[in-house]
TILUM-993554 format. One record per residue (C-alpha): x, y, z; residue in one letter; residue number from 1. Coordinates in nm, 3 decimals. Layout:
REM TILUM-993554
<gudren <X, Y, Z>, A, NUM> ...
//
This chain:
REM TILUM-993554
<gudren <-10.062, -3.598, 6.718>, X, 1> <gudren <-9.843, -3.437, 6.959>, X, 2> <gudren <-9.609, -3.707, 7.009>, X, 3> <gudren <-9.569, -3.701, 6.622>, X, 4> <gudren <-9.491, -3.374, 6.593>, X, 5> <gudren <-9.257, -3.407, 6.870>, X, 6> <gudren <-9.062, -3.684, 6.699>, X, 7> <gudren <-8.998, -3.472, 6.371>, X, 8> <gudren <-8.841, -3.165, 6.586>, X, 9> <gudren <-8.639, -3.350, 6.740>, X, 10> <gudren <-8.497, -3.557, 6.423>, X, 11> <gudren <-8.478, -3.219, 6.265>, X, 12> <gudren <-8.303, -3.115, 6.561>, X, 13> <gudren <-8.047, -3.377, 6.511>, X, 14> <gudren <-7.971, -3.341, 6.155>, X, 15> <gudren <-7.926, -2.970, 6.222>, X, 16> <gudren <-7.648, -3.032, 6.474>, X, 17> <gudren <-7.463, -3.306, 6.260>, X, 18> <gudren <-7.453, -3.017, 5.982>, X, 19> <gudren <-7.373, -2.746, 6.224>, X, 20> <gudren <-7.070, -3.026, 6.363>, X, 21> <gudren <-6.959, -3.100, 5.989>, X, 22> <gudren <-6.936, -2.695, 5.902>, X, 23> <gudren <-6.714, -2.655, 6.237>, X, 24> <gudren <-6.440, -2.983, 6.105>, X, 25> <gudren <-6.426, -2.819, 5.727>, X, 26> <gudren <-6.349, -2.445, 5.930>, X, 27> <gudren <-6.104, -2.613, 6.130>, X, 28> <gudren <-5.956, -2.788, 5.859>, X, 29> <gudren <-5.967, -2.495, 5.639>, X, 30> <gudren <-5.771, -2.270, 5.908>, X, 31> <gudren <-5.499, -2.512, 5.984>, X, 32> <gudren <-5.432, -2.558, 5.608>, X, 33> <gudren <-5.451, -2.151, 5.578>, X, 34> <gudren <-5.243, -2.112, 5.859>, X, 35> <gudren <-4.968, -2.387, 5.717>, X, 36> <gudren <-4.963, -2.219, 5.372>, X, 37> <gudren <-4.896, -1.870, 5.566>, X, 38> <gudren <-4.605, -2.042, 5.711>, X, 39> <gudren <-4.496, -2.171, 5.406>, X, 40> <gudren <-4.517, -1.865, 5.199>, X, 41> <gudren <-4.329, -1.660, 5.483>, X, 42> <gudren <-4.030, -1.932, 5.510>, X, 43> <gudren <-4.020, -1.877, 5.114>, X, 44> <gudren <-4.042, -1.521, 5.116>, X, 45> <gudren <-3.755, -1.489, 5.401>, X, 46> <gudren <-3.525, -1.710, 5.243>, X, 47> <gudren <-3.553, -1.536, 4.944>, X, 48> <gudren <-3.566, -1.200, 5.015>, X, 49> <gudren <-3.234, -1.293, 5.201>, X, 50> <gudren <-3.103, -1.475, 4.882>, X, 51> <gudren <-3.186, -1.101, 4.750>, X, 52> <gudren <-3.002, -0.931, 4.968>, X, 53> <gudren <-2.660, -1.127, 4.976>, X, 54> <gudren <-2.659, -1.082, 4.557>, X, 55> <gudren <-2.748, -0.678, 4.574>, X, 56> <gudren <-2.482, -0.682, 4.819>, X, 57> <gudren <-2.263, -0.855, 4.563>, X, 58> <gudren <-2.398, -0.674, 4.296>, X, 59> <gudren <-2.308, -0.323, 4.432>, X, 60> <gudren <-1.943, -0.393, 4.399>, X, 61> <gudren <-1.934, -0.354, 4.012>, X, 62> <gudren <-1.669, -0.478, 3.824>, X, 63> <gudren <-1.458, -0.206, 3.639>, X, 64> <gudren <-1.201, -0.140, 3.394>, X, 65> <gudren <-0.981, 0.178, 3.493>, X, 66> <gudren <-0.665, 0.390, 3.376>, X, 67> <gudren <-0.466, 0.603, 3.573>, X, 68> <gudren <-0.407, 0.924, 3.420>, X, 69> <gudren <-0.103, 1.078, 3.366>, X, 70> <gudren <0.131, 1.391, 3.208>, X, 71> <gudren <0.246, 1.307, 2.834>, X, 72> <gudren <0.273, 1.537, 2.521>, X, 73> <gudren <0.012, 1.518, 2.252>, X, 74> <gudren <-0.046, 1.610, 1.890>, X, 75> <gudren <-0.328, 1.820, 1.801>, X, 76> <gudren <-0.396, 1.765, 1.420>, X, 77> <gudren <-0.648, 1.930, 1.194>, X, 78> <gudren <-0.843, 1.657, 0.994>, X, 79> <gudren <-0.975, 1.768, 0.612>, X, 80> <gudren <-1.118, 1.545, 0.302>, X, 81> <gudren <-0.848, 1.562, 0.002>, X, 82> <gudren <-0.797, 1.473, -0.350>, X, 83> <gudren <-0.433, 1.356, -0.447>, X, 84> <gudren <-0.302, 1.595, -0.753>, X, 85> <gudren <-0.020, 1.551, -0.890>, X, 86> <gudren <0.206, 1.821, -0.987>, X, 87> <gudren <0.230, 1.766, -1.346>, X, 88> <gudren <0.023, 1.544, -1.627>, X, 89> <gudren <0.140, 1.583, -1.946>, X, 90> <gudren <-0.043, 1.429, -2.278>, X, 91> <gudren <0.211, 1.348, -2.509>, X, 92> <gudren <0.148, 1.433, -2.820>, X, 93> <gudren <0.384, 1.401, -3.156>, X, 94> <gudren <0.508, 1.686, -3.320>, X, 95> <gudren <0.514, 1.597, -3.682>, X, 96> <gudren <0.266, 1.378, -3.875>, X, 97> <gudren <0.348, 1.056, -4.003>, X, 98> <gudren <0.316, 0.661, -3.978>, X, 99> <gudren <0.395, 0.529, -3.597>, X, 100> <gudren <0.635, 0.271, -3.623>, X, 101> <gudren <0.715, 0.149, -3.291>, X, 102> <gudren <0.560, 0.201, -2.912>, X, 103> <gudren <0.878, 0.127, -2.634>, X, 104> <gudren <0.678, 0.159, -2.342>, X, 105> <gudren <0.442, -0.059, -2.152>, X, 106> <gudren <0.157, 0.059, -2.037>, X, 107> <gudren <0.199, 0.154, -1.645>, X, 108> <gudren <0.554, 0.175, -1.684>, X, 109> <gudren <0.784, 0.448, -1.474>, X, 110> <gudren <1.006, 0.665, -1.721>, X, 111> <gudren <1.295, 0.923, -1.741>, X, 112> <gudren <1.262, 1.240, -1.807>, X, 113> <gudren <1.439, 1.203, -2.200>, X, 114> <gudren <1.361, 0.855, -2.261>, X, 115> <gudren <1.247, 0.710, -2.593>, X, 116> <gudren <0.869, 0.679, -2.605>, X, 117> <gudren <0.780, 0.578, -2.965>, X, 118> <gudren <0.897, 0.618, -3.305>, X, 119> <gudren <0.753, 0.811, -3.650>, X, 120> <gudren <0.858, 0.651, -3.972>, X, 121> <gudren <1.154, 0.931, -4.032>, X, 122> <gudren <1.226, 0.867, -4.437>, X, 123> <gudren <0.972, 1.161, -4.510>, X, 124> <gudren <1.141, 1.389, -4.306>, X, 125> <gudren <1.509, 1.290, -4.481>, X, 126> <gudren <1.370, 1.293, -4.819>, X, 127> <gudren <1.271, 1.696, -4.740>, X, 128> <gudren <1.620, 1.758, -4.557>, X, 129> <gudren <1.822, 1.637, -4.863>, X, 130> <gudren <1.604, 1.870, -5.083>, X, 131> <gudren <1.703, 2.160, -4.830>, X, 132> <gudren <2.101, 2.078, -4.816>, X, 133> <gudren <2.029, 2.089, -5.210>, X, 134> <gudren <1.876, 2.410, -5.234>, X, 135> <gudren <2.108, 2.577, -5.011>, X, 136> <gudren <2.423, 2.408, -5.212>, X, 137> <gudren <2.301, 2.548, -5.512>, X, 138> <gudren <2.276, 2.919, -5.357>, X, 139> <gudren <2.586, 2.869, -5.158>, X, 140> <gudren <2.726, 2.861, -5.531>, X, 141> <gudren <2.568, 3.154, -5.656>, X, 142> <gudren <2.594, 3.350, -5.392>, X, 143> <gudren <3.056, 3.266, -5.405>, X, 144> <gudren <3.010, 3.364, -5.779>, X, 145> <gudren <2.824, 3.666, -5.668>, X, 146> <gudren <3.045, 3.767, -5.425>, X, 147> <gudren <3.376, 3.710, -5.721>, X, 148> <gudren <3.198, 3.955, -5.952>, X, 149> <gudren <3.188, 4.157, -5.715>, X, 150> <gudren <3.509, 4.197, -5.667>, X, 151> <gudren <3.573, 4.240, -6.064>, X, 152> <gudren <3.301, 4.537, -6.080>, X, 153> <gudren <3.471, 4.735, -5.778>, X, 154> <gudren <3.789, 4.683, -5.980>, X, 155> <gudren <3.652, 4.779, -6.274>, X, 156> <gudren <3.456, 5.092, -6.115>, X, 157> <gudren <3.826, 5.173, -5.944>, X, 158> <gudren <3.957, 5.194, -6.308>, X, 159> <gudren <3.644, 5.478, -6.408>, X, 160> <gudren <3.614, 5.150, -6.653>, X, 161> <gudren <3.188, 5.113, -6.556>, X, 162> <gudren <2.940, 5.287, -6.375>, X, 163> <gudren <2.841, 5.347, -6.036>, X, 164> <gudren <2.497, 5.175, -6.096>, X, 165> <gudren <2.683, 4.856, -6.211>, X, 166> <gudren <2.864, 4.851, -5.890>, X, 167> <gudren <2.542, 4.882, -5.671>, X, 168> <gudren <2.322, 4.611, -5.839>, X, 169> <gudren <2.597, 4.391, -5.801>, X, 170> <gudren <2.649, 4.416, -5.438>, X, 171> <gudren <2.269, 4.402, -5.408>, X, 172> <gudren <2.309, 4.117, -5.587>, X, 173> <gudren <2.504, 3.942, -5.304>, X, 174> <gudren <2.304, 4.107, -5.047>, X, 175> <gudren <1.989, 3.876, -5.210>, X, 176> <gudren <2.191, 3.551, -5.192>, X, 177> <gudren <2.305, 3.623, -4.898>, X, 178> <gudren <1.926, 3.606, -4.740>, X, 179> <gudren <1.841, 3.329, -4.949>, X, 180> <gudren <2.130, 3.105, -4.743>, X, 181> <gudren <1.936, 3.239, -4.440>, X, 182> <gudren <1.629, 3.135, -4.587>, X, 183> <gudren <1.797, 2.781, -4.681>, X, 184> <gudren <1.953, 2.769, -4.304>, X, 185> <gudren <1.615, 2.772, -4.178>, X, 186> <gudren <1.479, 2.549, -4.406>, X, 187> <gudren <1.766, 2.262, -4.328>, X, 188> <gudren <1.727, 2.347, -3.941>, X, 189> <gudren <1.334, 2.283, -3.974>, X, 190> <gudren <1.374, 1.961, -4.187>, X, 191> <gudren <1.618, 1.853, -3.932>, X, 192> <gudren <1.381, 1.900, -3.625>, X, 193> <gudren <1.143, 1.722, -3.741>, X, 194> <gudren <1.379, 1.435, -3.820>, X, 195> <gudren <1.435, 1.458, -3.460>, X, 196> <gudren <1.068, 1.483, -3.397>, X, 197> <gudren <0.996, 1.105, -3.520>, X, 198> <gudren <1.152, 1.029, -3.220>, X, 199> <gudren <0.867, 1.082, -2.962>, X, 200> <gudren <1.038, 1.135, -2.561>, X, 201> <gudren <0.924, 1.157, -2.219>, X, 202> <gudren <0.864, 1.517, -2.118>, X, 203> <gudren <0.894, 1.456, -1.745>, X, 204> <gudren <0.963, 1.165, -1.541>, X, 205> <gudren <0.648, 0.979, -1.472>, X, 206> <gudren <0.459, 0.706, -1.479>, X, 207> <gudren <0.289, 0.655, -1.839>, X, 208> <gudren <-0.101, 0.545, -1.835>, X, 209> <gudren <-0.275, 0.324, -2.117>, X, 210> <gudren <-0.160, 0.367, -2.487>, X, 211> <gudren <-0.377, 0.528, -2.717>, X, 212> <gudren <-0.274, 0.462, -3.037>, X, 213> <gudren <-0.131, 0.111, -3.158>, X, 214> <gudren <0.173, 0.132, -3.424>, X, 215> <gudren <0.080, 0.116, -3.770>, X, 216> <gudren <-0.168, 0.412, -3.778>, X, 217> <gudren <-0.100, 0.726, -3.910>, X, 218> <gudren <-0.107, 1.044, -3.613>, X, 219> <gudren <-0.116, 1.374, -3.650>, X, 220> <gudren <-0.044, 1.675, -3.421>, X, 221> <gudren <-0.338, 1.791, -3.399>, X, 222> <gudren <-0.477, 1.459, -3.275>, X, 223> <gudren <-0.712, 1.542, -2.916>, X, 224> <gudren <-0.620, 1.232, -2.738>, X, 225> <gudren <-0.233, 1.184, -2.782>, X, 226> <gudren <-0.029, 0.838, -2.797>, X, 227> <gudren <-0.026, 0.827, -2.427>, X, 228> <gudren <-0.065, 1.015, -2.050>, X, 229> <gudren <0.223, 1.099, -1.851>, X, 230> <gudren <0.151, 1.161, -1.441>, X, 231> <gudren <0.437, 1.319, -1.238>, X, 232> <gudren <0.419, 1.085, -0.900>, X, 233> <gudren <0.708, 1.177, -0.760>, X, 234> <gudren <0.687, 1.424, -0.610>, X, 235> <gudren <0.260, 1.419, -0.550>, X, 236> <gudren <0.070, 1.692, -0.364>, X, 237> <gudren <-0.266, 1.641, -0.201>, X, 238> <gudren <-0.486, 1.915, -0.216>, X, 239> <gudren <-0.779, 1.934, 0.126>, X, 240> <gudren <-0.990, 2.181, 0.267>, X, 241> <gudren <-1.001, 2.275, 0.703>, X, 242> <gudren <-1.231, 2.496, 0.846>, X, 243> <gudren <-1.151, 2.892, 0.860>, X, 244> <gudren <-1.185, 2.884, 1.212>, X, 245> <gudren <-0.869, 2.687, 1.220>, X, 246> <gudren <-0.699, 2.964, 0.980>, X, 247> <gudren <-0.552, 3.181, 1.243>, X, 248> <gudren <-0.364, 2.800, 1.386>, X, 249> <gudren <-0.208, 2.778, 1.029>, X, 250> <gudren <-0.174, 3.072, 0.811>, X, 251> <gudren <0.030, 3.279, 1.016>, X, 252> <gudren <0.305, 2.978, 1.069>, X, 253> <gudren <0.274, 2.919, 0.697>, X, 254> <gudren <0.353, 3.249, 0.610>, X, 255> <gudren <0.639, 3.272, 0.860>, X, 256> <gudren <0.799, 2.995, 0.695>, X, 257> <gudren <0.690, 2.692, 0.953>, X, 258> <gudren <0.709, 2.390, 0.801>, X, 259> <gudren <0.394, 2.219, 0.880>, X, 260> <gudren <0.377, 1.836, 0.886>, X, 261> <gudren <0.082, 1.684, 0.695>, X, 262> <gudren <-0.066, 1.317, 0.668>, X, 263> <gudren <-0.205, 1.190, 0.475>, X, 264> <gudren <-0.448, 0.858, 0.578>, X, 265> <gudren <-0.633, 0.615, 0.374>, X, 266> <gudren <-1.062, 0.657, 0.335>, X, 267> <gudren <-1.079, 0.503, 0.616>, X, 268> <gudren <-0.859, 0.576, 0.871>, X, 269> <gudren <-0.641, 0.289, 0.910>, X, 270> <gudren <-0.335, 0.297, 0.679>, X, 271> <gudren <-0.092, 0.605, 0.658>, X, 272> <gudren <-0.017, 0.686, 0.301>, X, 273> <gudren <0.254, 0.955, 0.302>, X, 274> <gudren <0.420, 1.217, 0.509>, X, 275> <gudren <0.492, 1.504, 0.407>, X, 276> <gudren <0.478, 1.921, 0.436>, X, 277> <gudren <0.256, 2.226, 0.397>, X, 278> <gudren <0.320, 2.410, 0.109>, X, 279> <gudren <0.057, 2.650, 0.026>, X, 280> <gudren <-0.292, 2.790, 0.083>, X, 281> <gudren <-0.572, 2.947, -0.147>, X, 282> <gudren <-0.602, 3.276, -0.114>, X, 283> <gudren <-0.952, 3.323, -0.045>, X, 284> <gudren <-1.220, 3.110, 0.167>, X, 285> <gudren <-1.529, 2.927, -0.004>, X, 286> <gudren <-1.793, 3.072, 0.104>, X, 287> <gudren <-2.009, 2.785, 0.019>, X, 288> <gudren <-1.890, 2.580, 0.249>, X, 289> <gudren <-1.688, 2.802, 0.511>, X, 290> <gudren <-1.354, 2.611, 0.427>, X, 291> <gudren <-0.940, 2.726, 0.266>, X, 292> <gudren <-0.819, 2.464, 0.025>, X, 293> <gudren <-0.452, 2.384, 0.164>, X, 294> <gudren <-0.161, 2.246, -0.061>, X, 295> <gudren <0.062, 1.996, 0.081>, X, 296> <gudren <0.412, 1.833, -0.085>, X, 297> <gudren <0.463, 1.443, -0.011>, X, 298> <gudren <0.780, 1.240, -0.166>, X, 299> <gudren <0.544, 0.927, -0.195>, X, 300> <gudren <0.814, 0.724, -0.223>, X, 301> <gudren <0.600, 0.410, -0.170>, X, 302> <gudren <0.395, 0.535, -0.507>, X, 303> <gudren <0.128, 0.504, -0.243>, X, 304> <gudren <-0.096, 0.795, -0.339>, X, 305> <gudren <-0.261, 0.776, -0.635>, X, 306> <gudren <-0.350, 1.071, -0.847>, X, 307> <gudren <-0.737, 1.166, -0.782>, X, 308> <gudren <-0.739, 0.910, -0.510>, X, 309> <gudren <-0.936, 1.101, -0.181>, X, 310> <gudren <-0.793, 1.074, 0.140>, X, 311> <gudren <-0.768, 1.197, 0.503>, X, 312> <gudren <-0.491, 1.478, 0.552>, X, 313> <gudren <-0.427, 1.522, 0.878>, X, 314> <gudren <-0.226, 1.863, 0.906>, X, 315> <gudren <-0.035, 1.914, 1.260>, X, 316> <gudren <-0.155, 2.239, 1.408>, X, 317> <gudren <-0.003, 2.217, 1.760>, X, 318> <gudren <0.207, 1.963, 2.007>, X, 319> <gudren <0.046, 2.040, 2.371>, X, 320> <gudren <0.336, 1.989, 2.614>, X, 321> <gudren <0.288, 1.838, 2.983>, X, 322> <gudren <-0.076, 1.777, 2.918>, X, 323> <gudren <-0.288, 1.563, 3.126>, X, 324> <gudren <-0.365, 1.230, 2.968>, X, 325> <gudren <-0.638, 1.005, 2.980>, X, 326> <gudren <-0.832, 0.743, 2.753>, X, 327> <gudren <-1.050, 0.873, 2.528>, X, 328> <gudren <-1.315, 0.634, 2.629>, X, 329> <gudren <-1.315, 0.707, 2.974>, X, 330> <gudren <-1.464, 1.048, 2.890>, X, 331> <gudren <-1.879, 1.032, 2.940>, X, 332> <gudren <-2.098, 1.316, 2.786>, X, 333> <gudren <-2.342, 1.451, 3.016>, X, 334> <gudren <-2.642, 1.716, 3.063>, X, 335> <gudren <-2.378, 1.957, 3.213>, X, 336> <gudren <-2.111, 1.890, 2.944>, X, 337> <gudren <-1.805, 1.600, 2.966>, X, 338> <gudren <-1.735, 1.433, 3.240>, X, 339> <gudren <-1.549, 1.118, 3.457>, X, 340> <gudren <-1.620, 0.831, 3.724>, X, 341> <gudren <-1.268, 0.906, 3.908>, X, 342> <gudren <-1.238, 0.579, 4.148>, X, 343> <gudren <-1.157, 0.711, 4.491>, X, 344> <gudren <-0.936, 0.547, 4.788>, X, 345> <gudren <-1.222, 0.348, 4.913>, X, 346> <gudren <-1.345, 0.195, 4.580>, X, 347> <gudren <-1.635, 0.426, 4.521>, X, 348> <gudren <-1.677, 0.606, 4.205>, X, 349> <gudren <-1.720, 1.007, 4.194>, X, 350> <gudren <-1.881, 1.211, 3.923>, X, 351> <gudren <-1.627, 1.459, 3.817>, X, 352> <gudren <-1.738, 1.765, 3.539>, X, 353> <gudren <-1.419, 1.804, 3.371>, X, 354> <gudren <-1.303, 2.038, 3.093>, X, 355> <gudren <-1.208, 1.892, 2.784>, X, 356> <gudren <-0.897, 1.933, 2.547>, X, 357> <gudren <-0.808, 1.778, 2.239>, X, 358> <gudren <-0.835, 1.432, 2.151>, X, 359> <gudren <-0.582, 1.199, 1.900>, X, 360> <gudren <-0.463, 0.825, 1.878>, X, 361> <gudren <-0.721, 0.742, 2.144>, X, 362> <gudren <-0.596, 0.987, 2.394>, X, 363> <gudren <-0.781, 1.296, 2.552>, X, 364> <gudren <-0.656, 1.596, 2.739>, X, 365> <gudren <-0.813, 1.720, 3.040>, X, 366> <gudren <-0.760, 2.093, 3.094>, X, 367> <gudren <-0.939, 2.105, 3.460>, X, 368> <gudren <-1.081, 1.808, 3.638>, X, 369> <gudren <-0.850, 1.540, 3.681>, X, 370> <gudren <-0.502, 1.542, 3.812>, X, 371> <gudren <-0.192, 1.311, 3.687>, X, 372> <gudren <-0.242, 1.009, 3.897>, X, 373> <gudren <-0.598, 0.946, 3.971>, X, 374> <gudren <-0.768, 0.658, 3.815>, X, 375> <gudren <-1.062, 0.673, 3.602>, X, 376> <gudren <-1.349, 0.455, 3.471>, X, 377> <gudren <-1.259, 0.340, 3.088>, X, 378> <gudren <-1.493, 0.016, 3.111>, X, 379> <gudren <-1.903, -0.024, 3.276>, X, 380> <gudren <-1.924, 0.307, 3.307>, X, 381> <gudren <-2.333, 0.187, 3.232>, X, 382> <gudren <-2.402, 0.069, 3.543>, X, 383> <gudren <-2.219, 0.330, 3.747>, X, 384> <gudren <-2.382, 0.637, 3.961>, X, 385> <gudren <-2.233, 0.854, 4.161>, X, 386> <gudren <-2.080, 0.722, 4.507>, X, 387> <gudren <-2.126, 0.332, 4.340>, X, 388> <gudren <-1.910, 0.077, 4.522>, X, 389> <gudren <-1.677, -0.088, 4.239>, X, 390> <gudren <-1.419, -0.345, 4.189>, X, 391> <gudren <-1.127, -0.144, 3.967>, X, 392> <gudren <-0.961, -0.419, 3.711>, X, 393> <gudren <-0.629, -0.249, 3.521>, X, 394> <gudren <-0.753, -0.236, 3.130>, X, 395> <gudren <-0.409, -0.201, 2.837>, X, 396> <gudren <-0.535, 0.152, 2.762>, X, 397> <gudren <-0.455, 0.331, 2.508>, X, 398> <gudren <-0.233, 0.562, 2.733>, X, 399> <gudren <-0.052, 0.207, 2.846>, X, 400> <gudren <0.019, 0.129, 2.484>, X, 401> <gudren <0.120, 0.490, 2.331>, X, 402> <gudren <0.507, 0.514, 2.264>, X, 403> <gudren <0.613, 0.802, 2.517>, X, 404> <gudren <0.888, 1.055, 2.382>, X, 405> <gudren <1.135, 1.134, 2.621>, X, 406> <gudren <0.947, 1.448, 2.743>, X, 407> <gudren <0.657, 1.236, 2.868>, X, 408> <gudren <0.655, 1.212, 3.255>, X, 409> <gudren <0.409, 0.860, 3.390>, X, 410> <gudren <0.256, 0.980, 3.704>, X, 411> <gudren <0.082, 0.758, 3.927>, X, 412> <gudren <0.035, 0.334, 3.918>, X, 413> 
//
């Protein structure tokens, strides 16, 4: 019993240590394999974390587009909405009543001041000037035998051969057809205007709008809508509103007798209509809306503005000599206010608060912050901080393509 007992530990003995043997080769194996994907996973991680660090180093170099800035002249204008107006509009009306015979214009046409518009069928208007050379004939008559007895009565009176009283009613008499030939003048002078009234003219020179009556119909001169409109476009004002805080700029040269130079721009900024000239400003400020309509005079001789048409005025308030010039888009808005990346000498970029003047045509003036010369960030300013390595590219700037006048002095490459 003991010998079978003895035989069962020590086969459970053995299959114990076979177990314990296979547990060591799957540890072994499981450590090498651990150990090879550590290795692995390292060589992968150093080779890219180097990768990493050559393109960060690339990276930090950031490509730029820069301007150098420089001392120029520039145009500070005052911008305001306006309505074109023109300076006269004249509804032409006719003066007598009658049949319209004829219509000589075309509709949209330009016309002198004088010239033949339409006609009124005249024979009416003869018919009642023959009756007034008539009537007047016939007192012209009495009024010559009038005036001969006359003469016989103060004859006569000389002679003690009739009375005073004879004498008076007499000259009275002449007296009477002596106002009726007034009356008769006036009569012939009226029938004769409006003779000259069936011919219809152009009050102004102008450009005539759509006709409102066709020939053939009878018109009247009381008639609300006329035969046709007549718009002055030559010259044409435009009529626009500034701010009053920009009163004191204008006003005072106005008044002096400075001629101001106005623009005036299309709704959107891209064409230039007219130039012309300040002429006049309301005398009192809307309070509604905290602006002074201004008047100014253009010769439009492109018939470019268009009466009621709304455009941009742009009213030159002052020319800023020797200013320092850079592109508008270089300028970056801040927490602190406006500022610049100003590229220094060893291609880093430098925060630099500036103070800002006026901007036009894509062009900014800086009043303190950066001098003629230095070269400033106009492109990627997004990926820029301050003391950021960067690789400055020359951009066509704005301040590159502006025509210089003579007083405008380049500074710097």
């Amino acid at each position: 019993m003991n010998a079978v007992n003895s035989r069962e530990r020590r086969v459970r003995d053995a299959d114990s240590a076979a177990k314990r043997r296979r547990l060591q080769w799957i540890a072994a194996a499981a450590a090498v394999a651990g150990t090879a994907v550590a290795l692995v996973s390292y060589r992968i991680h150093r080779a890219g974390a180097q990768d990493g660090g050559a393109g960060s180093s690339r990276q930090r170099a950031v490509p730029v587009g820069v301007a150098t800035a420089y001392t120029g002249n520039i145009d500070v204008y005052q911008n305001g909405l306006g309505t074109v107006v023109p300076r006269n509009v004249v509804t032409v009306h006719t003066r007598v009543d009658g049949e319209l015979m004829q219509v000589l214009f075309k509709e949209g046409q330009l016309v002198k001041k004088g010239e033949l518009l339409a006609r009124i069928d005249p024979r009416p208007f003869q018919v009642v000037l023959t009756q007034a050379d008539g009537q007047m004939a016939r007192d012209q008559a009495l009024a010559k035998n009038a005036e001969i007895d006359l003469a016989r009565y103060r004859t006569l009176y000389a002679q003690d051969s009739i009375s005073r009283q004879q004498l008076d009613t007499q000259a009275a008499l002449v007296r009477q057809y002596d106002g009726n030939l007034l009356a008769d003048k006036g009569q012939v002078d009226s029938a004769k205007l409006s003779l000259v009234y069936t011919r219809i003219t152009a009050p102004l020179a102008g450009r005539v709008g759509l006709r409102q009556v066709d020939p053939g119909n009878i018109v009247h001169a009381s008639d609300a809508g006329g035969l046709v409109v007549i718009t002055q476009i030559q010259p044409m004002t435009v009529v626009f509103a500034v701010p009053e805080t920009r009163l004191a700029q204008i006003v005072p040269r106005l008044y002096a007798g400075a001629k101001l130079a106005v623009e005036a721009w299309d709704r959107d900024d891209k064409i230039k209509l007219a130039t012309g000239t300040l002429i006049a400003a309301d005398n009192q400020i809307d309070t509604t809306t905290g602006t002074v309509k201004l008047r100014a005079v253009f010769q439009n001789e492109r018939y470019l503005l268009f009466p009621n048409e709304f455009v941009n005025a742009r009213v030159l308030v002052e020319r800023r000599r020797g200013a320092t010039l850079i592109p508008a888009a270089a300028v970056q808005i801040g927490a602190a206010g406006p500022f610049v990346y100003a590229v220094l000498s060893n291609h880093t970029v430098a925060v630099r608060p500036i103070a800002l003047g006026p901007a036009e045509a894509g062009l900014a003036a800086v009043d303190r912050g950066v001098a003629p010369g230095e070269i400033v960030v106009v492109d990627g300013t997004d990926r820029l901080r301050n003391g950021a390595p960067v690789l400055p590219v020359a951009r066509d700037s704005p301040a590159a393509r502006r025509p210089r006048s003579g007083n405008d002095q380049p500074s710097g490459g």
